[in-house]
Backbone as JSON, one array per atom type, in Angstrom:
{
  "sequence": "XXXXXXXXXXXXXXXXXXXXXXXXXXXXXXXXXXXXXXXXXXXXXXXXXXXXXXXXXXXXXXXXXXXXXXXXXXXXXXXXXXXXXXXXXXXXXXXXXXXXXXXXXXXXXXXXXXXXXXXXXXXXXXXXXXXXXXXXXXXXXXXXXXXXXXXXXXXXXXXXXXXXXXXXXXXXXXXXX",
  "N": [[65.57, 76.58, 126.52], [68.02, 77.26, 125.36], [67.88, 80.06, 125.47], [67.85, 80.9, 128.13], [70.82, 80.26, 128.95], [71.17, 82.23, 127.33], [70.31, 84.94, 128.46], [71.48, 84.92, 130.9], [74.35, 85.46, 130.3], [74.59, 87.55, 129.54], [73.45, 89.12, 131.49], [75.31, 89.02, 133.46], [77.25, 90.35, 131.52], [76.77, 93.02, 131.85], [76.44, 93.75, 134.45], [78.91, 93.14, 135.31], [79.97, 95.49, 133.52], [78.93, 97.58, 134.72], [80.01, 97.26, 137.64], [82.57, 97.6, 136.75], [82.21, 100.36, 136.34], [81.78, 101.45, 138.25], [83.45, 100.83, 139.71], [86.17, 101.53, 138.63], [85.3, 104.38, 138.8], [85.25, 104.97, 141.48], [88.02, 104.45, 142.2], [89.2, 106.63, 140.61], [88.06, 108.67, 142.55], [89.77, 107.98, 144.98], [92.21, 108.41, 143.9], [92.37, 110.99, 143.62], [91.66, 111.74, 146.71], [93.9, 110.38, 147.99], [96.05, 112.28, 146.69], [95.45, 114.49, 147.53], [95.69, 114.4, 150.38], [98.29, 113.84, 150.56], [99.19, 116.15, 149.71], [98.48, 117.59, 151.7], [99.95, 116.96, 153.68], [102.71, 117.4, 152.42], [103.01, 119.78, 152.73], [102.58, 120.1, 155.91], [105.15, 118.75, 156.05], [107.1, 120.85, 155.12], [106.56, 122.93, 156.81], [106.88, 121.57, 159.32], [110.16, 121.33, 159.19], [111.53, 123.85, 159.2], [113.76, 126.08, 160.22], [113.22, 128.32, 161.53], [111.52, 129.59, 163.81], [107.58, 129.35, 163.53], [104.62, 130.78, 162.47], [102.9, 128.64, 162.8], [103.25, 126.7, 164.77], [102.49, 124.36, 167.48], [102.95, 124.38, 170.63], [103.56, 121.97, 172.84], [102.93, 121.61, 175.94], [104.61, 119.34, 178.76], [105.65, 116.72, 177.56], [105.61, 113.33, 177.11], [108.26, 112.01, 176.48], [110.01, 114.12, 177.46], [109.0, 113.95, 180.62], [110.49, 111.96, 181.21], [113.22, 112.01, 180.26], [113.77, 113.86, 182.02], [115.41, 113.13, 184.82], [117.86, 112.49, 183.71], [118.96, 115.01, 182.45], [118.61, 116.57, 184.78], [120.34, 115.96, 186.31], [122.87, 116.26, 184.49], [122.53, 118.82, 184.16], [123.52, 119.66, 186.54], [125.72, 118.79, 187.46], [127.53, 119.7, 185.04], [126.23, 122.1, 183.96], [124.4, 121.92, 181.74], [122.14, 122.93, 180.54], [120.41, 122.03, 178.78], [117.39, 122.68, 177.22], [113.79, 121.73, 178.24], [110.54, 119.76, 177.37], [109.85, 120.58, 174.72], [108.42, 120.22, 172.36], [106.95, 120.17, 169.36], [104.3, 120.95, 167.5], [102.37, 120.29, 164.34], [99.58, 120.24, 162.68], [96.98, 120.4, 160.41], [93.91, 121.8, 158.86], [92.15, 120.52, 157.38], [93.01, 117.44, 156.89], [94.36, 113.89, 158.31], [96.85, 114.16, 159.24], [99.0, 114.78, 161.93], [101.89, 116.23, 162.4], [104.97, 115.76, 164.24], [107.91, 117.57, 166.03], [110.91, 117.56, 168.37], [112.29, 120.37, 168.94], [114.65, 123.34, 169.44], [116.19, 121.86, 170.95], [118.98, 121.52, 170.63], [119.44, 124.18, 169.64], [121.21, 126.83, 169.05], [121.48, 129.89, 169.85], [123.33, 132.09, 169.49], [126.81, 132.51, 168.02], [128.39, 131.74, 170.1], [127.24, 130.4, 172.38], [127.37, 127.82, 170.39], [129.38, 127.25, 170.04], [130.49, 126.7, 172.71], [128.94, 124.68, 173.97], [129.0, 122.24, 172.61], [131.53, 121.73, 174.33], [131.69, 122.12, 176.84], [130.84, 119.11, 177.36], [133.12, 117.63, 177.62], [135.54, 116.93, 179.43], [138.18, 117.51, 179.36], [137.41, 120.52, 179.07], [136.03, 121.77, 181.6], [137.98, 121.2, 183.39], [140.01, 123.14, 182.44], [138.79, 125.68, 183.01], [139.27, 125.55, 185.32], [141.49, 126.25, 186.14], [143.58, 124.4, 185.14], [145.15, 124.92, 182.61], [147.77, 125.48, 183.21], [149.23, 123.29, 184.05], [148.46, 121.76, 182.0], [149.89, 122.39, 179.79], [152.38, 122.78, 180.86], [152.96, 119.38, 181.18], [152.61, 119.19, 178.59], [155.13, 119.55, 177.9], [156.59, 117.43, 177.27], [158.15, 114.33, 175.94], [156.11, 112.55, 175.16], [153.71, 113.21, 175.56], [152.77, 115.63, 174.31], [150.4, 116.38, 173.12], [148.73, 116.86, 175.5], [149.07, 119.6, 175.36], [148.05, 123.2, 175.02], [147.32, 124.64, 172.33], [146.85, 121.86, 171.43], [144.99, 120.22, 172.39], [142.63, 119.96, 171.52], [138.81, 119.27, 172.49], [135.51, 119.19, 171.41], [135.24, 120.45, 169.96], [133.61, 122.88, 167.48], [132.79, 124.41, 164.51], [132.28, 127.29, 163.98], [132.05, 129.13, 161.39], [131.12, 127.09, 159.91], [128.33, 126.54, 160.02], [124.93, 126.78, 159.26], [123.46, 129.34, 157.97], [121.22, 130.67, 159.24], [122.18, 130.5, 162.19], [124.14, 132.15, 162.24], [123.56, 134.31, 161.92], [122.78, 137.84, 162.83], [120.82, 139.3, 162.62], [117.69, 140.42, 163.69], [115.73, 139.17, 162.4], [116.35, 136.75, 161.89], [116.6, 135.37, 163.72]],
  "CA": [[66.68, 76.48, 127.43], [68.81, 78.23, 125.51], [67.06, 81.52, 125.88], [68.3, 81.03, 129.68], [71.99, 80.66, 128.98], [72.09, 83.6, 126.93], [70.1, 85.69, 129.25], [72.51, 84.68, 132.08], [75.68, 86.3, 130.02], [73.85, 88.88, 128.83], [73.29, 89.85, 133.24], [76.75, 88.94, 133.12], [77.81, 91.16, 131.15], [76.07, 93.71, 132.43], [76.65, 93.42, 136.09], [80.71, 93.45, 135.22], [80.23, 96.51, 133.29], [78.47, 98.48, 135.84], [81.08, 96.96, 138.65], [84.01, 98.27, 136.39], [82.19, 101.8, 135.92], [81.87, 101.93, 139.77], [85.4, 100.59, 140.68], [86.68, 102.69, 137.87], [85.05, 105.63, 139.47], [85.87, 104.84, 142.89], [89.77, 104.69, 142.21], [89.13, 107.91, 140.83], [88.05, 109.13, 144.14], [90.48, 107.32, 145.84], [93.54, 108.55, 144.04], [92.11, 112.01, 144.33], [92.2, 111.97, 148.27], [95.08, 110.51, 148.16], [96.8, 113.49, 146.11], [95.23, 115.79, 148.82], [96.52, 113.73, 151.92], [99.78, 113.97, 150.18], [100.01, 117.35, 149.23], [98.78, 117.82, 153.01], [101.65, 115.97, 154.31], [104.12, 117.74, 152.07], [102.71, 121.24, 153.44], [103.12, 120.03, 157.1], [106.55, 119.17, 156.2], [107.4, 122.21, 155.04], [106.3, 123.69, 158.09], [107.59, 121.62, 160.56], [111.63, 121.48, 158.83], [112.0, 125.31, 158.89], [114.83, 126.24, 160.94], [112.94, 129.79, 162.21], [110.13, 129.19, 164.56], [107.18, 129.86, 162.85], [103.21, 130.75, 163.71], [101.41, 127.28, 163.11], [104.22, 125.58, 165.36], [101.56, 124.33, 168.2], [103.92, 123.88, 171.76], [102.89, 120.35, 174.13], [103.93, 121.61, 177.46], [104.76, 118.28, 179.29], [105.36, 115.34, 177.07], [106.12, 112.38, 177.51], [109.49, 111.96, 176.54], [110.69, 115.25, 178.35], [109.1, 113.29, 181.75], [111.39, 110.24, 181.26], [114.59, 112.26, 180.14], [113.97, 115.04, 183.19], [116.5, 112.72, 185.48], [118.88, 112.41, 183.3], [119.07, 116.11, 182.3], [118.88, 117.44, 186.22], [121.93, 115.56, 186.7], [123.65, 116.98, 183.78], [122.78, 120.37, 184.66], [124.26, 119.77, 188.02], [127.49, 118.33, 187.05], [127.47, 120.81, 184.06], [125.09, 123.11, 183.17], [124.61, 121.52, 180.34], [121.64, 124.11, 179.98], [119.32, 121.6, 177.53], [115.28, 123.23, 177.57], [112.84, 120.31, 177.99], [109.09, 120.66, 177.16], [110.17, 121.26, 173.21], [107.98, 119.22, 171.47], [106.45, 121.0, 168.75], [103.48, 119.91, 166.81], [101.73, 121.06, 163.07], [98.22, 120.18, 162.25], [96.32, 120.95, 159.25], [92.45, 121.58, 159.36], [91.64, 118.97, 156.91], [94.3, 116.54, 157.62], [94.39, 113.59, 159.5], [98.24, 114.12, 159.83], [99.67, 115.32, 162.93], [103.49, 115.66, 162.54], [105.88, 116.1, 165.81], [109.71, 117.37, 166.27], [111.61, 118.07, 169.38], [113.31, 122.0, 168.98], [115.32, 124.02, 170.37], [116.94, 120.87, 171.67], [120.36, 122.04, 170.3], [119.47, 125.14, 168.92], [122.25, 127.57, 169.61], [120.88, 131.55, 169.9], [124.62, 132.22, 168.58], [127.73, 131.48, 167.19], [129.13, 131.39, 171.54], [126.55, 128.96, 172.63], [127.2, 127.15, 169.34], [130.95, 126.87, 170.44], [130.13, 126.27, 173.99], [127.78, 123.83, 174.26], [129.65, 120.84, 172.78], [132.33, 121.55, 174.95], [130.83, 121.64, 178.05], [130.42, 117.61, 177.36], [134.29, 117.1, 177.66], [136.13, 116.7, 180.86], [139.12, 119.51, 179.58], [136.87, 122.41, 179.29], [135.85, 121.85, 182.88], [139.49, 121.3, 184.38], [140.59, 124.9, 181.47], [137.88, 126.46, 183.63], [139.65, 125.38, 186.92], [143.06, 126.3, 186.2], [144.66, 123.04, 185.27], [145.84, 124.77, 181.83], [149.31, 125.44, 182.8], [149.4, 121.6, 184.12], [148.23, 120.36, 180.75], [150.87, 122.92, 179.42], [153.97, 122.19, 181.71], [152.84, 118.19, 180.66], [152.58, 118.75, 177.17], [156.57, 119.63, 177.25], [156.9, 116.22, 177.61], [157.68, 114.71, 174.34], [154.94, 111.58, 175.03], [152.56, 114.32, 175.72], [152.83, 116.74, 173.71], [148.36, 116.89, 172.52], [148.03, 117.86, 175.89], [149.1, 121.61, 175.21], [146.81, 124.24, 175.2], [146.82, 124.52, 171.38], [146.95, 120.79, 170.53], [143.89, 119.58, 172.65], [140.73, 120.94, 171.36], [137.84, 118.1, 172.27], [134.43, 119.55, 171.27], [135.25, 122.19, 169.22], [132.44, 123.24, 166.72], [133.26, 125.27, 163.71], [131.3, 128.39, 163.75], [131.61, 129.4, 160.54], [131.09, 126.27, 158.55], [127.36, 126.42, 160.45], [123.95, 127.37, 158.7], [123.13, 131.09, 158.19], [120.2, 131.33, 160.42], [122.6, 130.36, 163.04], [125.49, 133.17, 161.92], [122.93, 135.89, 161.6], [122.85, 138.74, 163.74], [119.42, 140.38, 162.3], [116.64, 139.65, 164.38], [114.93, 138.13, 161.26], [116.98, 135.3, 161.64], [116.63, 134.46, 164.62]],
  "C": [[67.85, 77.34, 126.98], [69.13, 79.88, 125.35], [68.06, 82.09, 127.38], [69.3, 81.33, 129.78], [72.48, 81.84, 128.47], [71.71, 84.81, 127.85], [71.48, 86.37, 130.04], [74.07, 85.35, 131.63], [75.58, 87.65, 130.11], [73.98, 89.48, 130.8], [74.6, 89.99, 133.83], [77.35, 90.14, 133.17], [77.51, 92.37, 131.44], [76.35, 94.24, 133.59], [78.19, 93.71, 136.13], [80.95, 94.49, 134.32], [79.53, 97.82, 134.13], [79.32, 98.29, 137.26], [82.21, 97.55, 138.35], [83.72, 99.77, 136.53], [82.86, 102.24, 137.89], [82.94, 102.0, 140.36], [86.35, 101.74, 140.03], [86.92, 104.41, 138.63], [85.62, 105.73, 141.34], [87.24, 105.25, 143.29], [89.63, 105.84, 142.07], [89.51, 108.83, 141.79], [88.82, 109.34, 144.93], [91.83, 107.92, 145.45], [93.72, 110.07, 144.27], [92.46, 112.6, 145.79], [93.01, 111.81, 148.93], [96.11, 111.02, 147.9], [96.8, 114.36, 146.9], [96.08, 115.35, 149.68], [97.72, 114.45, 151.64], [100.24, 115.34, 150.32], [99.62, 118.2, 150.92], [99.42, 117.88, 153.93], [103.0, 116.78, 154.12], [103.93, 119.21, 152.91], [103.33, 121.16, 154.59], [104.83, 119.99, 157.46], [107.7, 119.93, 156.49], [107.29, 122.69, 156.35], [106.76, 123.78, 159.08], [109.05, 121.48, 160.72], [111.87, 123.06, 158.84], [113.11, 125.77, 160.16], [114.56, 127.78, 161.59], [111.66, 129.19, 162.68], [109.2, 129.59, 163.33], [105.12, 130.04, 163.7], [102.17, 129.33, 163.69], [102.0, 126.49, 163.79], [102.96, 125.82, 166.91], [102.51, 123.64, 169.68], [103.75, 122.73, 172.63], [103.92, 120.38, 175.09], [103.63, 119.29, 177.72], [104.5, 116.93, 178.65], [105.84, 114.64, 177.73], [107.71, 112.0, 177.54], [110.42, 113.28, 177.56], [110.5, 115.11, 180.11], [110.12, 112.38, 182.09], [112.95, 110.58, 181.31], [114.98, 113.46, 181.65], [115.41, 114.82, 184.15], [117.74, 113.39, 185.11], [119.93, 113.84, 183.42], [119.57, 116.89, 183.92], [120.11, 117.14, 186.25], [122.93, 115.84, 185.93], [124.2, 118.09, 184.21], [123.43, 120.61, 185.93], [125.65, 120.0, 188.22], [128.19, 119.9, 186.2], [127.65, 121.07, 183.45], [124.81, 122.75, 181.92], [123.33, 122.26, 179.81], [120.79, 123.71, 178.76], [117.7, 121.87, 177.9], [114.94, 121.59, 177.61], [111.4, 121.25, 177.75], [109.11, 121.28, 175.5], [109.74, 120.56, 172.52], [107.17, 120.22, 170.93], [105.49, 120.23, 167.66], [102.77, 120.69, 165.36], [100.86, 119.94, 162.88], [97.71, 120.95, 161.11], [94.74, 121.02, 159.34], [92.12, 120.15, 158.86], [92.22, 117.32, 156.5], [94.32, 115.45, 158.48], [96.22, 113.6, 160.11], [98.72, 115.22, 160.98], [101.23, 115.22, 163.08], [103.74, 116.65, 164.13], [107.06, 116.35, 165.45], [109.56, 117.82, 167.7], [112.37, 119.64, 168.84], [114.13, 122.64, 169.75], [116.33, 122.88, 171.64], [118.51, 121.48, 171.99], [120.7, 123.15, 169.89], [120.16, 126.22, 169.15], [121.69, 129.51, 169.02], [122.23, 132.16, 169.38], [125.83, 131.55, 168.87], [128.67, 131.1, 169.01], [128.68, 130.49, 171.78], [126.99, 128.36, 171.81], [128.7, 126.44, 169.67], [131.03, 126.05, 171.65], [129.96, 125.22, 174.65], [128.56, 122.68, 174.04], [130.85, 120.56, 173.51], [132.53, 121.3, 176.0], [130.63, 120.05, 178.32], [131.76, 116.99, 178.05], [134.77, 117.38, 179.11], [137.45, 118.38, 180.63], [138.56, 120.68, 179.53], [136.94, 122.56, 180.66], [137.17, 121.77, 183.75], [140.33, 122.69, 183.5], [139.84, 125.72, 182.7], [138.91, 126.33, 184.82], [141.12, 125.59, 186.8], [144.44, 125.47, 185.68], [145.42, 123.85, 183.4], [147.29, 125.14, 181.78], [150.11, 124.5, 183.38], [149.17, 120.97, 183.16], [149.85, 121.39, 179.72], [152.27, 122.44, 179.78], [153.89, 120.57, 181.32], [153.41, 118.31, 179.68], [154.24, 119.37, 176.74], [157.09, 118.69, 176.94], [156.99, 115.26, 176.14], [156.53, 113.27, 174.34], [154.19, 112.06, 175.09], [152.1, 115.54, 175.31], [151.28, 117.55, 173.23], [148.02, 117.1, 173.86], [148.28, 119.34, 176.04], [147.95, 122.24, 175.22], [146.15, 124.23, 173.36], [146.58, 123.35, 170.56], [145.32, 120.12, 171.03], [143.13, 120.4, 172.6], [139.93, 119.69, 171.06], [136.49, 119.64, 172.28], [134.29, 120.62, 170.85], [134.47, 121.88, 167.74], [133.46, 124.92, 166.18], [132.26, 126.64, 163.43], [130.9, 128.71, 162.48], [131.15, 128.72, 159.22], [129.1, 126.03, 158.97], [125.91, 127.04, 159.63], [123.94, 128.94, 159.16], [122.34, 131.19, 159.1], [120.82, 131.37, 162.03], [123.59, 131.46, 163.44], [124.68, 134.4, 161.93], [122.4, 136.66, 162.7], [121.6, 139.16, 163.79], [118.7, 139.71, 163.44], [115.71, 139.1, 163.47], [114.72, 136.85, 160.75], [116.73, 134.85, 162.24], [115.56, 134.2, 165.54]]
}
């Protein structure tokens, strides 16, 4: 009988050192593919943060989100022009990858430093009444001494600093842009 019990450790022991080799080895494996994934991941990153188009950027005419916001947008552009692309969803894939990353582009992306000025101004109600004449009504106001921010040089809503803006945005070359 006690032939049996020692057997039984003995298979034991055995059995839980061939389970550790395997698990052992397995993790291995495992932390392996998960170094790849990773360093897959970080690649795509790279790829899809670059602030210059680039050639693995893959375009998805008609998403979803660019259906849903279309309204909104028409009626912008109406009012106005607020001149935002839709259809800018941009996608990077890797062959052996299951990661698929997504951004939106060219959402805000200003072609130069005018648009760049422009654009957030366009949002505000005084650009659009500057445009129409009213600045020597916010002028003749702003003599006023309760009113004085609306002058010409005191109210600036949506003013964007050109030159405090990334280079690729400031650069003339066509390399930049």
């Amino acid at each position: 009988m006690n032939k049996h019990h020692g057997q039984a450790i003995i298979e034991l022991v055995m059995a839980l050192g061939v389970m550790s080799v395997i698990l052992s080895f397995a993790l291995g494996k495992l932390n392996e593919s998960m170094i790849a994934q990773h360093g897959h991941l970080n690649k795509l990153r790279a790829e899809i943060f670059q602030p210059i188009p680039q050639l693995q950027w893959q375009h998805k005419p008609n998403d979803e989100f660019s259906q849903r916001v279309k309204p909104v947008v028409d009626a912008l552009n109406a009012v106005v022009q607020f001149d935002l692309p839709m259809n800018n969803v941009i996608q990077v894939h890797a062959e052996y990858s299951p990661y698929k990353l997504a951004r939106l582009s060219h959402g805000w992306q200003a072609e130069s430093s005018v648009q760049l000025t422009q654009r957030p101004a366009q949002l505000t109600a005084s650009y659009h009444l500057k445009n129409m004449g009213f600045n020597a009504v916010f002028d003749g106001i702003g003599h006023l001494p309760i009113a004085k921010e609306l002058r010409n040089k005191s109210l600036v809503l949506g003013k964007v600093d050109a030159e405090i803006t990334p280079f690729e945005l400031r650069c003339l070359d066509a390399s930049c842009q």
